[in-house]
C-alpha positions as CSV (number, residue, x, y, z in Angstrom):
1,X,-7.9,-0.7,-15.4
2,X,-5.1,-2.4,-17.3
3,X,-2.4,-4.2,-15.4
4,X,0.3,-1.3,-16.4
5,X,-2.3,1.0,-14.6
6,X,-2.1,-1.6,-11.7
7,X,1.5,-2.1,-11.7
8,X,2.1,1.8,-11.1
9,X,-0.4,2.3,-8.7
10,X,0.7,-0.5,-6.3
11,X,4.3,-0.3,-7.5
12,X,5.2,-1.0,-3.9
13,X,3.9,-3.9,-3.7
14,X,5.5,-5.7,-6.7
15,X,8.5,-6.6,-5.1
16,X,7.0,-8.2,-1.6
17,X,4.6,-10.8,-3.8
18,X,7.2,-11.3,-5.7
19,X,9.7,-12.3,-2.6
20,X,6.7,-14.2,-0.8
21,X,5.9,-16.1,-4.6
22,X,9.5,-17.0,-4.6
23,X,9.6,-18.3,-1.7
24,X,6.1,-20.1,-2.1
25,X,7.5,-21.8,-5.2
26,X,11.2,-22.6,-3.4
27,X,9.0,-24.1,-0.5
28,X,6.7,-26.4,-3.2
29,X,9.6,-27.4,-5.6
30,X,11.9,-28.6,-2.7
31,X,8.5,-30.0,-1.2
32,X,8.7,-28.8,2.4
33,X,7.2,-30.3,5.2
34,X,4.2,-27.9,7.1
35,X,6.2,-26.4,9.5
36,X,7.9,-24.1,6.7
37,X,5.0,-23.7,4.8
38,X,3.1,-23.0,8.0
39,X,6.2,-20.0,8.3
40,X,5.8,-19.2,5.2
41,X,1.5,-18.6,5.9
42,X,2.5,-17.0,9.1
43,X,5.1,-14.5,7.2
44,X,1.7,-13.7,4.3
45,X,-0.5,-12.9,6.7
46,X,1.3,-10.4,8.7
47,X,2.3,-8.8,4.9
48,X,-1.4,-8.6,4.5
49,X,-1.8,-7.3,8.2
50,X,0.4,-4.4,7.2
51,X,-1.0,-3.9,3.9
52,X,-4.7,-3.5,5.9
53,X,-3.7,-2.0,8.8
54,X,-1.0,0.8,7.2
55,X,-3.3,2.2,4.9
56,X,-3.3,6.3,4.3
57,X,-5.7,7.7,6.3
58,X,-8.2,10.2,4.8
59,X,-8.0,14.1,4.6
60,X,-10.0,16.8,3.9
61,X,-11.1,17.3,0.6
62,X,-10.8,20.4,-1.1
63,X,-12.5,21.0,-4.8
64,X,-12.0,24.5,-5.1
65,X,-9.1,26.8,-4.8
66,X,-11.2,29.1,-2.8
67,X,-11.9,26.3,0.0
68,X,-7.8,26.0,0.2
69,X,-7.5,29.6,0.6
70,X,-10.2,29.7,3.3
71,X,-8.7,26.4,5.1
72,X,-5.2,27.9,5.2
73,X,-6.3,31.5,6.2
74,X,-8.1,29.4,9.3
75,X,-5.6,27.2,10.5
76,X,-3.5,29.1,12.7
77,X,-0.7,26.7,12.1
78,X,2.0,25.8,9.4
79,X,-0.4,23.2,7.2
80,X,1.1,21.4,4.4
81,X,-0.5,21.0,1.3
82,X,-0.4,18.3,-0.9
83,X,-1.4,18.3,-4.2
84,X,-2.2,15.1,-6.2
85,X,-4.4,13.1,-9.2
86,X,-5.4,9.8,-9.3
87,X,-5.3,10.0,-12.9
């Protein structure tokens, strides 16, 4: 996978690294003592928390048409498909 590839697929995530970097490099060029930096860990790790813990959950998996039809005749309930490709 290239890093475009990369970049796309975890577009959302550009921005926080980037903020937490920023901040990483602001902390180390006006060479803070450990209480900030130990902030600044404390702030990472519940970004990473999040990223671990907020993860989509899994769904059914359908690989033919006829196994949507089926799943929707079934459900006795509005259902809401979604309809996707990982490239």
């Amino acid at each position: 996978m290239i890093i475009y590839q990369i970049a796309n697929q975890f577009s959302f995530l550009v921005l926080p690294i980037m903020l937490l970097a920023g901040v990483a490099a602001l902390l180390a060029w006006r060479r803070a003592r450990w209480p900030f930096w130990l902030a600044w860990a404390g702030l990472a790790a519940l970004f990473a928390v999040f990223l671990l813990t907020s993860g989509q959950r899994s769904s059914a998996r359908y690989d033919t048409p006829e196994q949507i039809r089926q799943t929707l005749a079934t459900a006795g309930q509005p259902t809401l498909v979604e309809f996707f490709s990982n490239y």
